[in-house]
C-alpha positions, 0 to 999 in steps of 0.5 A: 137132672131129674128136676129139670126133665119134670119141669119140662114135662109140666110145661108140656103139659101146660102147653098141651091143656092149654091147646084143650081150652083155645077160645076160651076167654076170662069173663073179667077184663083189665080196667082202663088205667082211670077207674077202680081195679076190677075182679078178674076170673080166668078160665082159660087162656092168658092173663093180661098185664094190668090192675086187678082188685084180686085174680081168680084162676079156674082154668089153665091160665098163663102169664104171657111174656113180659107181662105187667101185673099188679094184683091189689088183694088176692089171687086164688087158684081153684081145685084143679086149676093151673097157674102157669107164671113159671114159662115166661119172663114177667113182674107181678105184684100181688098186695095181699095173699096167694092160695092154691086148692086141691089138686091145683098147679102153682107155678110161680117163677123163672130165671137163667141157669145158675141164677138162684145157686148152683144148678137151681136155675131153671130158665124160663121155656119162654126168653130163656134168658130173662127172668120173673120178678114176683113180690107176694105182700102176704101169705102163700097157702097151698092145700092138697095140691098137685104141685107148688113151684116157687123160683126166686121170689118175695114172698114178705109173710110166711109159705104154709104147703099142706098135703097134696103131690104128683109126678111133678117134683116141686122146688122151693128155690132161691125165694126171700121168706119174711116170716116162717116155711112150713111144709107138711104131709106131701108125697111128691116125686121129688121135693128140694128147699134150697137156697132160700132166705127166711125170715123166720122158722122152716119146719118139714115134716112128713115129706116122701119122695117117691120117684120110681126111677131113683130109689134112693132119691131124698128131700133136698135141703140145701144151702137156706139161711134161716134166721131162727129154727130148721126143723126135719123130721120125718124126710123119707127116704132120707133127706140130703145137703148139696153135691159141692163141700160145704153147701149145708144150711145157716141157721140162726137157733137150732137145727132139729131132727134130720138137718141138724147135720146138714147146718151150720150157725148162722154167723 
């Protein structure tokens, strides 16, 4: 419950900062379907469906709805920047890798209730009942920042989350990892890893979750099928399967640290 009333208020105040940048406008435009994909900057507003050579958001930028966006490189959210893909229904396709600096807000993925898993669902605040379709062809690498969301996603390479966290709680939720997750060092008010599919390890490691009106609030891990290692240490508070019997992780190899009692092997 408390996760939903976090994302409702990031969206508000995605909305509120965006309302601070009106006129704002990107200073790169789609290119016409004949010539070469452009480099696209963003400084505010909201990022056209079309082919881009590689996105850079400076500003607070959104992907309005039923946008289709196909990125050939990278796309790269700048410190303090805010990526909102996570409002609206959308496809997006990025060839290379996706990157997020200090204090930056990445919001990626939307879909109707109970979609991802029990309760993980959370609908877009735009046509609640559809949904993002977002394919990374590399890597998504978040340093410091504020908050990392990641709704049902492909992502082939490996999620690498580094430091950082806010008053937003972050979900990994229901995405598709080719190689490993790897998150370290975020003190966030809530974080929860559920219902993901990965390729290869997933290691967390100093994770605190701090939220002030839930004392006993854990790190969620829940329901991931990793196909080799889950490794948890250093989970404060605590860390914590899910509500329903017999909602624990598969793992392939071995569970390490404090999810070992929360898996099982993969069969």
């Amino acid at each position: 419950m408390k996760f939903r009333i976090g994302a409702a208020m990031m969206v508000a105040s995605f909305g509120a900062a965006a309302t601070g940048l009106v006129g704002a406008t990107s200073i790169a435009s789609a290119a016409p379907s004949s010539m070469p994909p452009m480099a696209y900057t963003c400084t505010g507003g909201e990022i056209p469906s079309g082919n881009y050579a590689s996105i850079t958001v400076k500003g607070v930028c959104s992907v309005p709805a039923d946008a289709v966006i196909s990125v050939v490189g990278n796309v790269n959210v700048a410190a303090g920047a805010v990526l909102d893909a996570q409002s609206a229904p959308s496809t997006i396709t990025v060839g290379r890798n996706v990157t997020a600096a200090a204090g930056s807000i990445l919001g990626l993925g939307c879909q109707p209730t109970n979609s991802i898993g029990r309760f993980a669902g959370v609908p877009c605040a735009v046509e609640p009942a559809g949904h993002t379709t977002i394919t990374v062809g590399g890597n998504v690498t978040a340093t410091d920042a504020n908050t990392v969301l990641m709704r049902k996603m492909t992502v082939n390479g490996n999620v690498t989350l580094t430091g950082g966290g806010g008053e937003i709680p972050w979900s990994i939720k229901g995405n598709t990892i080719g190689g490993n997750l790897t998150i370290t060092g975020v003190t966030a008010d809530w974080l929860g890893v559920q219902f993901n599919g990965i390729g290869r390890n997933a290691t967390l490691t100093n994770i605190t979750a701090t939220d002030p009106g839930d004392p006993g609030r854990t790190v969620a891990v829940v329901e991931n099928t990793v196909a080799r290692n889950l490794n948890c240490t250093g989970l404060a508070p605590g860390v914590s399967g899910g509500f329903i019997p017999g909602e624990v992780n598969h793992v392939g190899h071995n569970a390490n640290g404090q999810c070992a009692s929360l898996s099982a092997p993969l069969i």
